[in-house]
C-alpha positions in Angstrom: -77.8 53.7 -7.2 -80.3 53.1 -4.4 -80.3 55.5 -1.6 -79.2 53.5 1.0 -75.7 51.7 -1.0 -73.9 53.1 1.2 -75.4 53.1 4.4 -74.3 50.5 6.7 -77.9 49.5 8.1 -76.5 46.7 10.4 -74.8 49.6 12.0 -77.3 52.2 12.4 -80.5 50.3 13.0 -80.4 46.5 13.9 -78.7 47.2 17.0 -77.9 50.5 17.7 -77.2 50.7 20.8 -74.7 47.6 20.6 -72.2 48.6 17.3 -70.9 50.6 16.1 -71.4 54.4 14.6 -71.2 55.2 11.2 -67.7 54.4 9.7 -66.1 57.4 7.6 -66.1 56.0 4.5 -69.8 55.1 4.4 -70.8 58.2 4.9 -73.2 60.8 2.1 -71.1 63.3 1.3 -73.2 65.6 0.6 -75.0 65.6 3.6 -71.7 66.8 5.3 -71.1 69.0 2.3 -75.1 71.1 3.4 -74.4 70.5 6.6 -70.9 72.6 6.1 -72.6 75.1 4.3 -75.7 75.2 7.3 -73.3 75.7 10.1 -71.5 78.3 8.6 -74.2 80.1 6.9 -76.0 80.2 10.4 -73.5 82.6 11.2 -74.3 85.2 9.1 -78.0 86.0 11.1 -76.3 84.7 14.5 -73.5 87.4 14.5 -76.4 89.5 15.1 -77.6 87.6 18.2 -73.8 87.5 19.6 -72.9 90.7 19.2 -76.0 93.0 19.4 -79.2 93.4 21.6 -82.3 90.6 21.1 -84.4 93.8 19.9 -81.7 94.0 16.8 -83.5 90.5 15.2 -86.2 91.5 14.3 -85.7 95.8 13.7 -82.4 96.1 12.5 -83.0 100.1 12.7 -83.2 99.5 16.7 -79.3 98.5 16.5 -76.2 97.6 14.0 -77.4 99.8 10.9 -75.5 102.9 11.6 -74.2 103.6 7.6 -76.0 102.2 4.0 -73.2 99.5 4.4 -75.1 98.1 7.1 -78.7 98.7 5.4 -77.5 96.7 2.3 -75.8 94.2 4.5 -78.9 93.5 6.4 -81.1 93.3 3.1 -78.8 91.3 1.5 -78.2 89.0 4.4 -82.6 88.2 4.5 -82.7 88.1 0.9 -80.6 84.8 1.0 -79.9 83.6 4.6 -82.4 84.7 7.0 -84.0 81.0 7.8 -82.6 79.5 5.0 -79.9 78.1 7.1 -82.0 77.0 9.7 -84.4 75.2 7.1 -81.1 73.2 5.9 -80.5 72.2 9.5 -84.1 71.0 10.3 -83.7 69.1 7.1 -81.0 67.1 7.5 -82.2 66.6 10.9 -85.2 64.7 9.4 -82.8 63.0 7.4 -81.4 62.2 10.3 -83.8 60.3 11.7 -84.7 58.0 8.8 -81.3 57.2 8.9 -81.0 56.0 12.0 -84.6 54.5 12.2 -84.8 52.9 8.8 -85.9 49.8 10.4 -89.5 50.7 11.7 -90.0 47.3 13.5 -86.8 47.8 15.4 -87.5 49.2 18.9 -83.6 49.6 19.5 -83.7 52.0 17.1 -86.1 54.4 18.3 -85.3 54.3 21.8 -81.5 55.0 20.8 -83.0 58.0 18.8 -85.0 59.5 21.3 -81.3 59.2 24.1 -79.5 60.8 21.4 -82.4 63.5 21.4 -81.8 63.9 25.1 -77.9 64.3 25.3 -79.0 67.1 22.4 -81.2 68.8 24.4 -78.6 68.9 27.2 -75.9 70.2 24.9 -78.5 72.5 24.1 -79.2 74.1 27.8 -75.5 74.6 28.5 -74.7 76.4 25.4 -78.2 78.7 25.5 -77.3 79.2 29.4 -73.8 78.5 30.1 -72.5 79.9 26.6 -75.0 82.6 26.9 -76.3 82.5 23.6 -80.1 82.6 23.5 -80.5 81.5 19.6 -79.6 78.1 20.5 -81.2 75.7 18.6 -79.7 72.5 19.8 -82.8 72.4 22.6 -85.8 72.9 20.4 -84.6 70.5 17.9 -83.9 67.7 20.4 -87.7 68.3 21.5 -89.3 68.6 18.3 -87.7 66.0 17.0 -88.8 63.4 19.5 -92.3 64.1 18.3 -91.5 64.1 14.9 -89.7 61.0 14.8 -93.0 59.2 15.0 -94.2 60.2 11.8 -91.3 58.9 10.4 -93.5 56.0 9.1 -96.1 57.9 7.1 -96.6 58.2 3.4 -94.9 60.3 1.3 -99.3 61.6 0.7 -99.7 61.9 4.2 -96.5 64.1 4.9 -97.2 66.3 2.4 -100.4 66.8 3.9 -99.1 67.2 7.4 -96.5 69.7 6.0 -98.9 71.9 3.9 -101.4 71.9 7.6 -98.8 73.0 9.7 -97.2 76.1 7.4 -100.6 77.3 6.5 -101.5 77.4 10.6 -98.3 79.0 10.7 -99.5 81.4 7.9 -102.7 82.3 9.6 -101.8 82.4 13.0 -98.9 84.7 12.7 -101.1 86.6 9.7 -103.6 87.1 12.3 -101.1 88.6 14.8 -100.1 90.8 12.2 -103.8 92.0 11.3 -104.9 92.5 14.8 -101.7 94.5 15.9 -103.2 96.8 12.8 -106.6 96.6 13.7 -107.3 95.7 17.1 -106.8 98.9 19.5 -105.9 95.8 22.8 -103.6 94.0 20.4 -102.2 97.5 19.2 -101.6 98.4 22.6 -100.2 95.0 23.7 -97.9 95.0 20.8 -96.9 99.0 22.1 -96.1 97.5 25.3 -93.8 94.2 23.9 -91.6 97.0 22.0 -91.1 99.0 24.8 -90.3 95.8 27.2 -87.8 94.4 24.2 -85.9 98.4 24.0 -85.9 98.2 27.9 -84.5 94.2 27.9 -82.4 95.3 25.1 -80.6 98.1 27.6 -79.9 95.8 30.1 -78.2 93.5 27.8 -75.6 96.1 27.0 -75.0 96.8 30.3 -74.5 93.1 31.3 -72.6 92.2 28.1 -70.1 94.7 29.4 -69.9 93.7 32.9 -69.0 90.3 34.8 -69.8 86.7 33.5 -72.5 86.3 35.8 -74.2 90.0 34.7 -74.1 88.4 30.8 -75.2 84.9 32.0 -78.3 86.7 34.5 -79.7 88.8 31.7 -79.2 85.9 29.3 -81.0 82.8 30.9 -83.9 85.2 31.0 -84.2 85.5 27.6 -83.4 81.4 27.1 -85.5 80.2 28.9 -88.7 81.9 27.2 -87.0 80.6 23.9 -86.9 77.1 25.3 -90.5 77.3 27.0 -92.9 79.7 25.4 -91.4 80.2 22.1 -91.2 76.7 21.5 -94.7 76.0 20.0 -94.0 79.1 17.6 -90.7 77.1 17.1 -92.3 73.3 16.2 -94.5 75.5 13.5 -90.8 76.4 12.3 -89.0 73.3 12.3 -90.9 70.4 12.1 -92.6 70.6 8.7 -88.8 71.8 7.7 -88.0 68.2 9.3 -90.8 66.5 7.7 -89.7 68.0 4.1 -86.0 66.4 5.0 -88.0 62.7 5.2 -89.4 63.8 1.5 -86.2 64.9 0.0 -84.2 61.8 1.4 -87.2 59.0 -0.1 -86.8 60.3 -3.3 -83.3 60.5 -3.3 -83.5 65.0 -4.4 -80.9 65.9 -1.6 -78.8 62.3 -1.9 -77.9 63.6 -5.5 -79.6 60.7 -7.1 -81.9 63.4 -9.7 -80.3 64.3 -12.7 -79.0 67.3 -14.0 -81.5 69.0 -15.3 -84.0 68.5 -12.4 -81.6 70.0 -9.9 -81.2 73.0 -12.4 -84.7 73.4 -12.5 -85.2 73.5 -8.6 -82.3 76.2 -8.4 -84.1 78.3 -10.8 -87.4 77.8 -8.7 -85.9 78.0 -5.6 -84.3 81.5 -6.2 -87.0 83.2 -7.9 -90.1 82.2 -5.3 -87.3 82.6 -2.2 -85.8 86.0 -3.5 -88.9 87.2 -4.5 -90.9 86.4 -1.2 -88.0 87.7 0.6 -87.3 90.9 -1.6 -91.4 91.8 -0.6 -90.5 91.8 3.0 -88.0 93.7 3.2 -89.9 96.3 1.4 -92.9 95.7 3.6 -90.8 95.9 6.1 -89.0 99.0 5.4 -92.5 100.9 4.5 -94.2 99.7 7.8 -90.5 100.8 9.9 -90.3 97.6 11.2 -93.6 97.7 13.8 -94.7 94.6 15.1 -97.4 94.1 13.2 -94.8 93.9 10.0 -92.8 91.6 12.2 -95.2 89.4 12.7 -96.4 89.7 8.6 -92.2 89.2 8.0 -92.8 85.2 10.5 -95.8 84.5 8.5 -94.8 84.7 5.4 -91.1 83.5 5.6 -91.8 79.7 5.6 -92.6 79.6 2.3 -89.4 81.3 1.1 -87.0 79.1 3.3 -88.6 76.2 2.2 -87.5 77.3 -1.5 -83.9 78.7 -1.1 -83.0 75.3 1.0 -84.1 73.4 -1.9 -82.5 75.6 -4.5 -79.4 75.5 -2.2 -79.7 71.7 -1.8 -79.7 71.6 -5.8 -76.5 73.8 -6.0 -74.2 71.3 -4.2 -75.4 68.7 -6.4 -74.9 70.2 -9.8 -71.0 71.5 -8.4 -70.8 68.0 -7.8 -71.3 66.0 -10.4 -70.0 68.5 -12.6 -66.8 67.9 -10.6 -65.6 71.4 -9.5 -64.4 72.7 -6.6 -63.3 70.1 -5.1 -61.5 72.1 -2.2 -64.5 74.0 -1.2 -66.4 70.8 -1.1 -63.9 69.0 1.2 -63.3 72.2 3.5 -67.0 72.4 3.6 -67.6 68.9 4.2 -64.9 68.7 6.7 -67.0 71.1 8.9 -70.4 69.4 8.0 -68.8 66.0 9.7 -68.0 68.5 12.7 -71.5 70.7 12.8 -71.8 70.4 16.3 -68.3 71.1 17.5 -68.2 73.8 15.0 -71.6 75.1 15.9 -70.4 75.2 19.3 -67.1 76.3 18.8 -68.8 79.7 16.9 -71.0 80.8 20.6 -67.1 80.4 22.2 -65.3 82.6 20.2 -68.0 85.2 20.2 -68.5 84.4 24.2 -64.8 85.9 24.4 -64.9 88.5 21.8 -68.5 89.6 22.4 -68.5 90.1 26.1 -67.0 92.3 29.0 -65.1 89.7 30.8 -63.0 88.9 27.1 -62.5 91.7 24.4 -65.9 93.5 25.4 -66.6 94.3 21.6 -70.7 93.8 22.4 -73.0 96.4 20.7 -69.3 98.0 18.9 -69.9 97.6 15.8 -72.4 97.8 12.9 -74.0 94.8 10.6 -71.1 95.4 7.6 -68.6 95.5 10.3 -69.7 92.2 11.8 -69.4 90.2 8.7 -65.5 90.3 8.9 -65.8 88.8 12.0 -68.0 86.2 10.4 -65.3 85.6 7.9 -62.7 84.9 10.5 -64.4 82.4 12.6 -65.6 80.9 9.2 -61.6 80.5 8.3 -61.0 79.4 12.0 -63.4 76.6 11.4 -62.3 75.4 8.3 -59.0 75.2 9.5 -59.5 73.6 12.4 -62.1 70.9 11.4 -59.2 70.2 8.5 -56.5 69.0 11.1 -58.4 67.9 13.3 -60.4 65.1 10.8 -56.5 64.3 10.0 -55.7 62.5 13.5 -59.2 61.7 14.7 -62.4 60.4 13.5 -64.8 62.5 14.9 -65.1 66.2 16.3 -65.1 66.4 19.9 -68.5 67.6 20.5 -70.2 64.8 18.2 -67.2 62.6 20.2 -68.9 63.1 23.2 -72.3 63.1 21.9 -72.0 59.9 20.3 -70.4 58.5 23.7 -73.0 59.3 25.6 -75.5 57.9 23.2 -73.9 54.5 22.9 -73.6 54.4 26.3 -69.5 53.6 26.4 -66.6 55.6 25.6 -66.1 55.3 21.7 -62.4 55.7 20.5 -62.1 58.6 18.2 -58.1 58.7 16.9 -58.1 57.2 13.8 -56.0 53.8 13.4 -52.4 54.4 12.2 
């Protein structure tokens, strides 16, 4: 079956600005189905960034591991998830944009692109500032991907190339941090200073997560707006090979399920034993070193590589579940939330926003990482169930609604024909 069966291209390329979006029915489902599993996955290392201090990221002894419940939580949650889900959405994001831009002599089609890019980045400021979560991700991918989108055109050679450049600059710029905060008494002392600025920031965010909105949203837009400025070059080293690797998988049909059986198994097996291994390293390094910021920095370097396996292997799971044809519920309820991401996404900062903060149940900095994952659980069924009834009366969620709107430049309908 050739990749693109069931795309409707008139739709997405030709003219995008002038029909219509994607119909239901011609839609991949199992891009919904890794985009379910991305946006609730996400969770699992964004509880942390709702509910406890920025300093808690990256030294979980800081904050959240009070009992060996938490310890194993936290090991367990980077041996599997820490960037993994992120890596799935940057992906599909690449994905995304051969997709939509399969026609490269159609100008339409980039220029639509690069609006919806836009509206993305704006959805992005208001839920990093007005939702108050720093972690977005919405902003940097809306940027990154406008640059990104032009090497949409490239040989599969050339992308691999461009890929394999940018992680090993990420390997050896972040490796170099890491040696010099070892080695270098000015970077030792810089790095000295950083930690005792992040415990300091990290005191103020307690005390304005349990005050008034506008405490939480002035602490807060601090900290976003270095995400969205200065970390966002440390970011493009993160995401766009991620995205580039998503134009890979989609040209030769690995995350469209057009492999067989045996490759997929074979990329699982990979996948787990480089990712598990990389990751099960640093955490020990991690653990030996106490979490300094030299073995922080060591922990960014060497990550990529282990993301870039456990998507794939992860990418291979959904595959083999389904064309072996089994659990079919958890597909749909996951795909159902994949055809939603962004609402979903979105709708995960607003229940934390009330349950996380002073001015709603004022549970910030409560509770410990084991603690926190029942609270994954529950916004994880809250989604599911939602995304469920909602699909049944209307085509869209009301985030991508809105989204899509304002990229087509008219007000779409979204209730589904009777």
């Amino acid at each position: 079956m050739s990749i693109t069966q069931n795309i409707p291209i008139n739709d997405m390329v030709n003219n995008p600005i002038k029909n219509n979006p994607v119909k239901n029915a011609a839609r991949i489902q199992s891009l919904d189905v890794i985009r379910g599993i991305a946006v609730l996955g996400i969770l699992i290392m964004n509880i942390t960034a709702h509910a406890l201090p920025f300093e808690a990221y990256g030294n979980p002894l800081s904050y959240g591991v009070q009992t060996a419940a938490d310890g194993y939580t936290w090991m367990i949650s980077n041996l599997f998830a820490n960037g993994t889900m992120r890596a799935l959405f940057s992906i599909l994001f690449g994905v995304s944009i051969i997709l939509l831009t399969q026609n490269k002599e159609t100008k339409a089609a980039q220029s639509f692109f690069l609006r919806r890019c836009l509206f993305l980045a704006l959805f992005g400021l208001f839920h990093a500032h007005v939702m108050l979560f720093f972690g977005d991700i919405l902003f940097s991918y809306a940027i990154i991907g406008m640059i990104v989108l032009f090497w949409r055109n490239m040989s599969l050679k050339k992308t691999y190339i461009i890929i394999t450049l940018l992680v090993l600059f990420s390997l050896i710029l972040f490796g170099f941090f890491a040696w010099a905060g070892a080695n270098v008494p000015e970077a030792t002392q810089g790095m000295a200073l950083e930690i005792e600025k992040a415990k300091a920031r990290s005191l103020a965010q307690i005390a304005a997560h349990s005050g008034t909105y506008f405490d939480a949203f002035r602490v807060n837009s601090g900290i976003s707006i270095e995400m969205q400025t200065v970390a966002l070059l440390f970011l493009f080293l993160d995401v766009a090979p991620l995205m580039l690797l998503g134009f890979i998988l989609y040209r030769t049909g690995f995350i469209t399920g057009e492999k067989s059986c045996g490759c997929y198994v074979k990329a699982i097996i990979i996948g787990l034993v480089i990712g598990t291994a990389v990751n099960g390293y640093l955490i020990y390094f991690s653990l030996e070193r106490n979490f300094d910021m030299p073995a922080q920095m060591f922990f960014i370097s060497i990550i990529g590589f282990s993301r870039i396996a456990l998507s794939i292997s992860f990418i291979a799971m959904v595959h083999i579940i389904m064309k072996m044809g089994i659990l079919k519920p958890v597909i749909n309820a996951l795909a159902s939330v994949g055809k939603m991401a962004l609402s979903c996404y979105l709708g995960q900062s607003l229940i934390a926003l009330i349950l996380f903060n002073g001015f709603g149940f004022d549970l910030y900095n409560k509770f410990g990482r084991a603690e926190l994952l029942i609270f994954v659980v529950g916004i994880w069924a809250i989604l599911i169930i939602f995304s469920h009834f909602w699909l049944k009366s209307y085509k869209y969620g009301p985030a991508e609604w809105l989204w899509r709107s304002l990229s087509y430049g008219r007000k779409l309908s979204i209730r589904k024909e009777s």
